[in-house]
LOZA-252896 format. One line per field, with one value per residue (C-alpha): x, y, z; residue number from 0; residue in one letter; chain. Coordinates in nm, 2 decimals, always signed. Layout:
<kolvexs>
c1	c(X;...)
c2	c(Y;...)
c3	c(Z;...)
seq	c(NUM;...)
type	c(a;...)
mol	c(A;...)
</kolvexs>
This chain:
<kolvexs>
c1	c(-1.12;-1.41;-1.48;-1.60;-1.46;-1.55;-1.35;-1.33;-1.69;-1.83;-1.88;-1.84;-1.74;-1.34;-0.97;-0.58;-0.24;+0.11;+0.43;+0.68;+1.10;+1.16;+1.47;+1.27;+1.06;+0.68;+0.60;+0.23;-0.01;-0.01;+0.30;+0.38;+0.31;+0.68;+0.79;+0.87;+0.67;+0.63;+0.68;+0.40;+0.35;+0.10;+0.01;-0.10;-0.13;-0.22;-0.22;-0.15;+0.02;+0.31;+0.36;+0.59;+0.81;+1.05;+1.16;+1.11;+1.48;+1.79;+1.63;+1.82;+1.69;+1.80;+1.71;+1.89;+2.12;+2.16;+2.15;+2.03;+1.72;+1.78;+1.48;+1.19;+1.31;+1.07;+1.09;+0.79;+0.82;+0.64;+0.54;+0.78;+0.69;+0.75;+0.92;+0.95;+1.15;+1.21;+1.04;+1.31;+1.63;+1.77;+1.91;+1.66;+1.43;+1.45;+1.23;+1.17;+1.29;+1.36;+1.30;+1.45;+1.48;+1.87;+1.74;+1.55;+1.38;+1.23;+1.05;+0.98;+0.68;+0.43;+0.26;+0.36;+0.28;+0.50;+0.53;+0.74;+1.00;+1.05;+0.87;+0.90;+0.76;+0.69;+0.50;+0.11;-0.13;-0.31;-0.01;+0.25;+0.24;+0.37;+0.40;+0.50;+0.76;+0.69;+0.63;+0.28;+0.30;+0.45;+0.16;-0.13;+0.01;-0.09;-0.41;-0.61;-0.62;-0.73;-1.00;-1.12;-1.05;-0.91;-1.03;-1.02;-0.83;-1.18;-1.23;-0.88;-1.03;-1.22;-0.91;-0.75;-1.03;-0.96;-0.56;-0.63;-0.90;-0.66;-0.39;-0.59;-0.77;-0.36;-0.24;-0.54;-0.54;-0.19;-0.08;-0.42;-0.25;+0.01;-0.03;+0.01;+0.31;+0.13;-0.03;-0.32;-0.46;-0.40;-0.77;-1.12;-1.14;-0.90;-0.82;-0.78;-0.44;-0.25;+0.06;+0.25;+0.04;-0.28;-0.11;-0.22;-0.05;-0.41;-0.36;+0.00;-0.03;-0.32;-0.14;+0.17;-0.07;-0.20;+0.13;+0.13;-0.24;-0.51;-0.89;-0.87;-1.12;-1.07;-0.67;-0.67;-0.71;-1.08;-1.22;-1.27;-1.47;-1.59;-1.80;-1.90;-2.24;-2.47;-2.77;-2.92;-2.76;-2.48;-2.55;-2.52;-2.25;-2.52;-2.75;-2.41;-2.17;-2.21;-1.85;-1.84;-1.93;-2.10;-1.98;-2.05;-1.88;-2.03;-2.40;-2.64;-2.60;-2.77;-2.59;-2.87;-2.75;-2.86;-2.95;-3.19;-3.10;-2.77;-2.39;-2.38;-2.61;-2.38;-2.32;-2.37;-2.51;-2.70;-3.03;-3.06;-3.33;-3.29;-3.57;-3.56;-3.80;-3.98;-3.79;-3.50;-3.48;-3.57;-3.23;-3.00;-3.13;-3.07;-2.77;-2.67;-2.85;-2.65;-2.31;-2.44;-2.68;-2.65;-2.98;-3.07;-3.09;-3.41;-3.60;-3.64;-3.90;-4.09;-4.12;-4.47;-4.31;-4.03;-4.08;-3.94;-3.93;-3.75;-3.54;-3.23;-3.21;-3.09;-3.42;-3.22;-3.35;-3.24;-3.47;-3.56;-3.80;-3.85;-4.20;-4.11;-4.31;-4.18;-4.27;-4.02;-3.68;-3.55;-3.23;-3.08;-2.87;-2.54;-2.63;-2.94;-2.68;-2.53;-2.85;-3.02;-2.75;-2.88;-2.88;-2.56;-2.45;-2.27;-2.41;-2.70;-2.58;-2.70;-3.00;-3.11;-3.38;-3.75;-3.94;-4.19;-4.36;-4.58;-4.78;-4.89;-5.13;-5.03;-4.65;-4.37;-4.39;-4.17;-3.94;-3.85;-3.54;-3.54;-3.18;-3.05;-2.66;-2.39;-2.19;-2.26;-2.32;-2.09;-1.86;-1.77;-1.93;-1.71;-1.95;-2.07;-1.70;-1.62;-1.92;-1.86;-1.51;-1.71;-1.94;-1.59;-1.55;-1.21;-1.10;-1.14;-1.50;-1.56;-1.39;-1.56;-1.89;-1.96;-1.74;-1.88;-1.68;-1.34;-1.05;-0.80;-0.41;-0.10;+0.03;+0.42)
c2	c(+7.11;+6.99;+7.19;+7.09;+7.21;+7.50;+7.26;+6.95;+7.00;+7.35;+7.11;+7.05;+7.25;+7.30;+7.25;+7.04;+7.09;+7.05;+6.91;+6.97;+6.95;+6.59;+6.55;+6.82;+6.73;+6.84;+7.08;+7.09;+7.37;+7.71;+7.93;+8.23;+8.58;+8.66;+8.34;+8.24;+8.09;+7.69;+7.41;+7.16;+6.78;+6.68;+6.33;+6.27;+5.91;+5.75;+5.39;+5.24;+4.88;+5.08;+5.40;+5.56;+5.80;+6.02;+6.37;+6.61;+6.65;+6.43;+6.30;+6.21;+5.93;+5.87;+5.54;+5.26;+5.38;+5.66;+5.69;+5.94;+5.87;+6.01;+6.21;+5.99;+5.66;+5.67;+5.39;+5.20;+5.20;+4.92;+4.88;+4.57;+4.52;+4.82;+5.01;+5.03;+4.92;+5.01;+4.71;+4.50;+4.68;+4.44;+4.58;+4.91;+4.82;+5.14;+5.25;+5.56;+5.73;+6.04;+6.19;+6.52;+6.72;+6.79;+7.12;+7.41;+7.44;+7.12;+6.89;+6.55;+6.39;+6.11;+5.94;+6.19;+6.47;+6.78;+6.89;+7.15;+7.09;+6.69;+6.38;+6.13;+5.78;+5.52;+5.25;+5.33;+5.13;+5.05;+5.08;+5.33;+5.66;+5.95;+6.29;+6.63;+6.86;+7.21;+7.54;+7.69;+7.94;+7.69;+7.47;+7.72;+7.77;+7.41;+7.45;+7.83;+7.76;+7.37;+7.50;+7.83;+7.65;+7.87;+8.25;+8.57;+8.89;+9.05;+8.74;+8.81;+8.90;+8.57;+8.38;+8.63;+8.55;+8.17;+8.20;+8.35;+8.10;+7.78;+7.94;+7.99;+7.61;+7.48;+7.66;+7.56;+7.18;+7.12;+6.80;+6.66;+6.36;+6.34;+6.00;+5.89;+6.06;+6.42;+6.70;+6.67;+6.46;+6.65;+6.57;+6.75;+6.56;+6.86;+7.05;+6.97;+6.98;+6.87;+7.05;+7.21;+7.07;+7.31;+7.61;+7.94;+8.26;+8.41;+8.22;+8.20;+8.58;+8.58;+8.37;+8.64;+8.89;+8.77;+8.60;+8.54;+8.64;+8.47;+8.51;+8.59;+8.57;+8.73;+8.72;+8.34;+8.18;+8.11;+7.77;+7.84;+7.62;+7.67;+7.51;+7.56;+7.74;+7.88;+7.89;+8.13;+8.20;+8.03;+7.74;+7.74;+7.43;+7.22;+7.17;+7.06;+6.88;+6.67;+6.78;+7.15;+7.34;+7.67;+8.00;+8.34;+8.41;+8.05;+8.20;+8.19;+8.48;+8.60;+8.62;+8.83;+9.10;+9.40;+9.48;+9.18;+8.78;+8.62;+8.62;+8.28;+8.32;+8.21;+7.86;+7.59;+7.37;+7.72;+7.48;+7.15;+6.88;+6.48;+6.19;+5.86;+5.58;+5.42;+5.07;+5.26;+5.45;+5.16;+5.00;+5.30;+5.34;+4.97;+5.03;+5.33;+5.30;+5.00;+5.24;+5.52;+5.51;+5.13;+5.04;+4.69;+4.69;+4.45;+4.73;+4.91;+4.68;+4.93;+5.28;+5.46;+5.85;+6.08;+6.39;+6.64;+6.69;+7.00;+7.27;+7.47;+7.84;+7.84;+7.70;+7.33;+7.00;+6.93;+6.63;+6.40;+6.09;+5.79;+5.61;+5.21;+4.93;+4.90;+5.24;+5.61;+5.59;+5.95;+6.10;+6.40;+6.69;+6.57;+6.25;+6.33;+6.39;+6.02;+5.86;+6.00;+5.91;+6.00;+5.76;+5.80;+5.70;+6.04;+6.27;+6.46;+6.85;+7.00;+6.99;+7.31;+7.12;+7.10;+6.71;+6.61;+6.23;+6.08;+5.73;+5.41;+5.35;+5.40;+5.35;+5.56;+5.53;+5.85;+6.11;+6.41;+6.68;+7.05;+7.19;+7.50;+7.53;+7.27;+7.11;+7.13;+7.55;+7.67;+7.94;+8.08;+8.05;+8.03;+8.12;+8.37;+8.50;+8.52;+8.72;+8.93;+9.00;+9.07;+9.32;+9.51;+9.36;+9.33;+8.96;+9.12;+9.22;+8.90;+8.73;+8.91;+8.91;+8.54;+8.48;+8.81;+8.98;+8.82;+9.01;+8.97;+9.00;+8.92;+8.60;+8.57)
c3	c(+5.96;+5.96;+5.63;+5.29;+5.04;+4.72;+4.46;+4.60;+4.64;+4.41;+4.29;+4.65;+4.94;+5.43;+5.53;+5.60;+5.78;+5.74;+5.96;+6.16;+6.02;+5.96;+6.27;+6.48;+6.81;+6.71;+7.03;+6.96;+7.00;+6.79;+6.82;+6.97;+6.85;+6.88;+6.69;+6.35;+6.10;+6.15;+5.98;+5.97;+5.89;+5.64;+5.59;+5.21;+5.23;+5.56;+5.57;+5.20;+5.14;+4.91;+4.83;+4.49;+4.56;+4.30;+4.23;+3.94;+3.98;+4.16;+4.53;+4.81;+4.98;+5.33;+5.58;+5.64;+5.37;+5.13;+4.79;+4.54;+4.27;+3.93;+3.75;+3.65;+3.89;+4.15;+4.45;+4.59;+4.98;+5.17;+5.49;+5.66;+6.09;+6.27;+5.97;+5.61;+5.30;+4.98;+4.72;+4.50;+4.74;+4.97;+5.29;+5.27;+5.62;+5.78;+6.07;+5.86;+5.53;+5.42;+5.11;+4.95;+4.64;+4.56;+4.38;+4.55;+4.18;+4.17;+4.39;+4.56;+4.42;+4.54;+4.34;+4.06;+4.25;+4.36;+4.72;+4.87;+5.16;+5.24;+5.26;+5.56;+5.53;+5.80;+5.94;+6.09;+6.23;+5.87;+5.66;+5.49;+5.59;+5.36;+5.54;+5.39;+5.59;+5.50;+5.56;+5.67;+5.46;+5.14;+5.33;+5.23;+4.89;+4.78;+5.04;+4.87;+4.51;+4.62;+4.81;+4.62;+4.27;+3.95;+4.04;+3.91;+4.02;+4.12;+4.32;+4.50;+4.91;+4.87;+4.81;+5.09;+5.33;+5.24;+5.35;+5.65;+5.78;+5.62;+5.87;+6.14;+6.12;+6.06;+6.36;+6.60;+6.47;+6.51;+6.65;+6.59;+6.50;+6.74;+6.82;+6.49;+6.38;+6.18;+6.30;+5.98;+5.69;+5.36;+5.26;+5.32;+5.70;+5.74;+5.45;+5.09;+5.01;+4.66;+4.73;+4.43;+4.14;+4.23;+4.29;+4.08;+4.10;+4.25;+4.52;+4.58;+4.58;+4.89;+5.12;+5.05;+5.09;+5.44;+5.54;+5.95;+5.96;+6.14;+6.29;+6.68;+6.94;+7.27;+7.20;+7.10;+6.77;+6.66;+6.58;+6.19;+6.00;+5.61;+5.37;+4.99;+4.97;+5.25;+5.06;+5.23;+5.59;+5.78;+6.05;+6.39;+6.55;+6.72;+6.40;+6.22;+6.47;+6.77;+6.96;+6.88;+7.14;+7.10;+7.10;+7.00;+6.67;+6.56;+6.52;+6.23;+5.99;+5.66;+5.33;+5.20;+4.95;+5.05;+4.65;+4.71;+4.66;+4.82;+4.80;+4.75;+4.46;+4.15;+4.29;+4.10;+4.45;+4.58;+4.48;+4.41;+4.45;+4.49;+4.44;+4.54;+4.44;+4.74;+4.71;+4.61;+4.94;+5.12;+5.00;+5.09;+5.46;+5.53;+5.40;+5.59;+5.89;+6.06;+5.94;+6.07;+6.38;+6.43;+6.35;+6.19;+5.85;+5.90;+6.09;+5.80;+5.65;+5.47;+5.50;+5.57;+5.58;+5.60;+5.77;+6.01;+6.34;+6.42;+6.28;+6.44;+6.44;+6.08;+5.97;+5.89;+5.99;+6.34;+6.37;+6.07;+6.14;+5.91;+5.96;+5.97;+6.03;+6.38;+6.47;+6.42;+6.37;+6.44;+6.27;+6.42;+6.21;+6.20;+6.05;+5.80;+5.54;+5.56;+5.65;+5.33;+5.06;+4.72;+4.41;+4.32;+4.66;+4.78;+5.11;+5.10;+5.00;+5.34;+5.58;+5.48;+5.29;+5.21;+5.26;+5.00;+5.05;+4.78;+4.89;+4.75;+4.99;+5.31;+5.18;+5.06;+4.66;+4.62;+4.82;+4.69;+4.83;+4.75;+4.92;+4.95;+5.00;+5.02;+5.29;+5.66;+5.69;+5.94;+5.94;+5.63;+5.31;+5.02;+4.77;+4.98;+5.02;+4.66;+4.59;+4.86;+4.65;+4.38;+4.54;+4.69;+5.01;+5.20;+5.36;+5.68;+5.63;+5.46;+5.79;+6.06;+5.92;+5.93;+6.23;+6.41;+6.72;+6.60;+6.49;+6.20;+6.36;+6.25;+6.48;+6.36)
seq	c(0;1;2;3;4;5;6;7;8;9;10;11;12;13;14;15;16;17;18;19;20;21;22;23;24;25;26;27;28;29;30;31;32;33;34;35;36;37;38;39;40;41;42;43;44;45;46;47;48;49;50;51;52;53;54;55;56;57;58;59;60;61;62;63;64;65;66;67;68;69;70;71;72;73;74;75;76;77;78;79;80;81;82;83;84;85;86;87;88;89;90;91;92;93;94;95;96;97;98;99;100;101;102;103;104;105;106;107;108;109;110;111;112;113;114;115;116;117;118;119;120;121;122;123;124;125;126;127;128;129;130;131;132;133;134;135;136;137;138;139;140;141;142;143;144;145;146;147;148;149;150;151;152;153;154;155;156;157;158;159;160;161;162;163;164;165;166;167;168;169;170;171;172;173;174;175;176;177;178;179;180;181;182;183;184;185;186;187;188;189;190;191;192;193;194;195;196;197;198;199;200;201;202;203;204;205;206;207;208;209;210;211;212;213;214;215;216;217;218;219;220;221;222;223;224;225;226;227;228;229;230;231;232;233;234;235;236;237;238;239;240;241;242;243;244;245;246;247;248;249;250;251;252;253;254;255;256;257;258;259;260;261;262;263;264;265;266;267;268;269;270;271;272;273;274;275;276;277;278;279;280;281;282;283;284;285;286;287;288;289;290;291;292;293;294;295;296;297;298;299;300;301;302;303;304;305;306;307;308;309;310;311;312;313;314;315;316;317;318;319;320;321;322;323;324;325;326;327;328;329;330;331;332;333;334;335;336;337;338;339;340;341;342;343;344;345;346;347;348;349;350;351;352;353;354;355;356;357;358;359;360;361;362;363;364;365;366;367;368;369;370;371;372;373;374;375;376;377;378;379;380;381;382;383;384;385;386;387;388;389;390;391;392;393;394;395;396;397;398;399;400;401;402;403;404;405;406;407;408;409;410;411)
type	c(x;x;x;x;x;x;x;x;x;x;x;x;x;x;x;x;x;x;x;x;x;x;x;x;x;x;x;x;x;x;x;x;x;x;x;x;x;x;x;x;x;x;x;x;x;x;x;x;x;x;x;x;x;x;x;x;x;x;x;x;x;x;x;x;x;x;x;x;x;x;x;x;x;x;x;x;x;x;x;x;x;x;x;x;x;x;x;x;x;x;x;x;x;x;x;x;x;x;x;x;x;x;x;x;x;x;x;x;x;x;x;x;x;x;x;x;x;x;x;x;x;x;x;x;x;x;x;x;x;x;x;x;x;x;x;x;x;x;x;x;x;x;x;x;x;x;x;x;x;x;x;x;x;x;x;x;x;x;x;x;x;x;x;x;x;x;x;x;x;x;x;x;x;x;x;x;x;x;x;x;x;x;x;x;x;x;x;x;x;x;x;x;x;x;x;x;x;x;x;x;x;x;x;x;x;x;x;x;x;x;x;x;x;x;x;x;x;x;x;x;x;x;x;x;x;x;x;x;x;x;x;x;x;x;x;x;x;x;x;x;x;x;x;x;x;x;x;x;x;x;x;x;x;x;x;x;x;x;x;x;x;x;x;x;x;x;x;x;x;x;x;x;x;x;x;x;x;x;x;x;x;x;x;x;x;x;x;x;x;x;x;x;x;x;x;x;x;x;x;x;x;x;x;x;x;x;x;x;x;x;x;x;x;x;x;x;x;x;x;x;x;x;x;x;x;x;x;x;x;x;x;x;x;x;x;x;x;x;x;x;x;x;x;x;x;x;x;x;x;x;x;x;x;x;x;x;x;x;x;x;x;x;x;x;x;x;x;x;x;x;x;x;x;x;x;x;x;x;x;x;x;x;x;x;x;x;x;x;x;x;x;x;x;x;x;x;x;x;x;x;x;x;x;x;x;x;x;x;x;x;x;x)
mol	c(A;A;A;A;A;A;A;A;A;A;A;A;A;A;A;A;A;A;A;A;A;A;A;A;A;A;A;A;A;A;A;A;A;A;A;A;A;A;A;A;A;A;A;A;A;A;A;A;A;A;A;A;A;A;A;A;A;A;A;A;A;A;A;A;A;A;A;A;A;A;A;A;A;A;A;A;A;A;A;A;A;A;A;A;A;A;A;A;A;A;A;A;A;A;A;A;A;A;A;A;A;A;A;A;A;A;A;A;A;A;A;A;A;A;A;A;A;A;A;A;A;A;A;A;A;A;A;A;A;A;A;A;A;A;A;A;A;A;A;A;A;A;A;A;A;A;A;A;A;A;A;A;A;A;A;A;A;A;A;A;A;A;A;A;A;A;A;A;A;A;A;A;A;A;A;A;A;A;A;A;A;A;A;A;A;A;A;A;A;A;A;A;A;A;A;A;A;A;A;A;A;A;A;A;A;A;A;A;A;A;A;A;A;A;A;A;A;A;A;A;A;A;A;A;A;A;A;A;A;A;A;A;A;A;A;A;A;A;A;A;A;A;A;A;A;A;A;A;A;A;A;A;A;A;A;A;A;A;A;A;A;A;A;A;A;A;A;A;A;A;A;A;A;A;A;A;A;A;A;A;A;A;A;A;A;A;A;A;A;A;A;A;A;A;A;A;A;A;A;A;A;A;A;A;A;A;A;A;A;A;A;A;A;A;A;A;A;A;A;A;A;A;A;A;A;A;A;A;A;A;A;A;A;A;A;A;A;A;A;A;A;A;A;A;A;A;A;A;A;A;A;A;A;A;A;A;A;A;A;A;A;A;A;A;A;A;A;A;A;A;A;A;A;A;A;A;A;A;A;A;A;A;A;A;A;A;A;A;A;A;A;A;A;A;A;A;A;A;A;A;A;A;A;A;A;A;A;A;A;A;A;A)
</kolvexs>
């Protein structure tokens, strides 16, 4: 989901998916309100040269033939052509293999790590693929606790609020990857998934507690995004994203308390300032610029100013401008965050952010950052959720007050 992540970023800020049974045809789209809970495919690795596969238990492995891996005897699978094979195990090319636990009390691990249901591994277009068969609902387990990070039991709608919107983004989003074998990426492009190993009983106990649940709009699922910390208010689509269109329960809204400061208050990224030297800043832009808007790095031959242009109805930077030698360079939202790479070369917190220049001259000597918030605003704001628990609200207030005019139904 587009969403960045409360623990991979809260220290950050998201959102992921699951697949579809390993000899079943993927059908695509959400399911019915009358039908059962799905099963989803989950790539966790996606294009490696090898990848190891064991079990916590005994693992059947099934391909070109099968054979069953003792405890602790993991297999490195290689990519070979069109399929795969299993390293130092002649006769093993296999289109694709399957992987699965032997005992319903262990599991089948990658790389060390435990995932539910089974793992099928095959040949993509930039290496091995690994994808996890599960469950949604087994799906979300590894999912809430990933995203929310270690909670506590007055905390408990936040982590509610966060099952519901993971289901909602998994259901809408699958089959994004048809085409190469998954429906999503188990990582914050989607949503940050680690599968048994981050589990917590918190979380395990909202996804049971919201099992089936999902944010509606108008009788269809809602495009849900989340991100780690508001700062202040939520962000409209068009001052974050270039492709999502807008609509009416994506709008600006405040996270004001009403007892006076913000929801989001107790996050450790709710302020946060970055400074660049002036040569220093000159070395990240010709860096990102060619990645990122295609510029030549040689047009950025000194910089006179940074300054902004515009701001969207959240009061972020919809339009940043970077005085060069060869005139302005203009950056719009969705890519001030790359563009301006701090120090320690990771993305700018947000654009919800306050520009302060100091010359030599008539040229940049010093820029200095003040942000509010973290990640790119839209949606539902974690930190702003989990003190909303605090403060006694329910996951469905928390839900339909920063996605305002949806519902919260039960869709299997």
């Amino acid at each position: 989901m587009k969403g960045e992540r409360l623990c991979s970023r809260l220290i950050a800020t998201a959102c992921g998916l699951t697949l579809l049974a390993a000899c079943a045809q993927p059908t695509g789209g959400p399911p019915s309100r009358a039908g059962r809970e799905p099963q989803l495919r989950v790539a966790v690795v996606a294009g490696a040269e090898a990848v190891r596969v064991g079990g916590e238990g005994g693992v059947s492995v099934e391909g070109a033939h099968s054979f069953t891996l003792k405890p602790g005897d993991p297999i490195r699978v290689v990519s070979d052509g069109n399929g795969v094979r299993i390293d130092g195990r002649s006769g093993s090319y296999a289109e694709r293999i399957r992987v699965l636990s032997q005992d319903q009390s262990s599991f089948v691990t990658i790389s060390g790590q435990p995932y539910r249901g089974t793992i099928e591994i095959f040949s993509g277009s930039r290496g091995v693929v690994a994808v996890n068969v599960v469950g949604l609902e087994a799906y979300l387990r590894g999912v809430v606790a990933t995203e929310m990070g270690n909670r506590s039991r007055n905390e408990l709608a936040a982590m509610e609020a966060q099952a519901i919107a993971s289901r909602t983004y998994a259901l809408k989003n699958r089959g994004r990857f048809e085409a190469e074998g998954y429906d999503l990426r188990a990582t914050v492009s989607d949503q940050a998934y680690r599968g048994v190993s981050r589990e917590s009983e918190l979380g395990n106990a909202a996804v049971a507690r919201t099992a089936g649940m999902v944010v509606t709009y108008g009788g269809d699922l809602a495009s849900v995004f989340y991100h780690s910390t508001c700062g202040y208010s939520t962000a409209s689509p068009e001052e974050a994203f270039r492709t999502v269109r807008p609509v009416e329960y994506l709008q600006p809204v405040s996270d004001r308390r009403p007892s006076g400061g913000y929801y989001c208050d107790p996050s450790p990224r709710f302020r946060w300032t970055v400074e660049w030297e002036g040569q220093e800043l000159q070395d990240i832009l010709r860096r990102t610029m060619p990645r990122v808007l295609g510029v030549e790095e040689t047009a950025v031959d000194r910089i006179y100013d940074v300054y902004s242009q515009g701001v969207g109805p959240s009061r972020r930077i919809t339009e940043l401008r970077i005085q060069v030698g060869g005139g302005e360079i203009p950056v719009f939202g969705p890519d001030i965050r790359r563009v301006l790479e701090t120090p320690e070369g990771s993305m700018l917190g947000s654009t919800a952010i306050e520009i302060a220049p100091t010359r030599a001259g008539d040229v940049l000597d010093r820029l200095r950052v003040t942000g509010a918030g973290w990640g790119h605003g839209v949606g539902m704001c974690q930190w702003g959720a989990i003190g909303r628990a605090r403060a006694g609200q329910s996951a469905e207030t928390i839900l339909t007050t920063y996605f305002p005019g949806t519902k919260i139904e039960r869709w299997y």
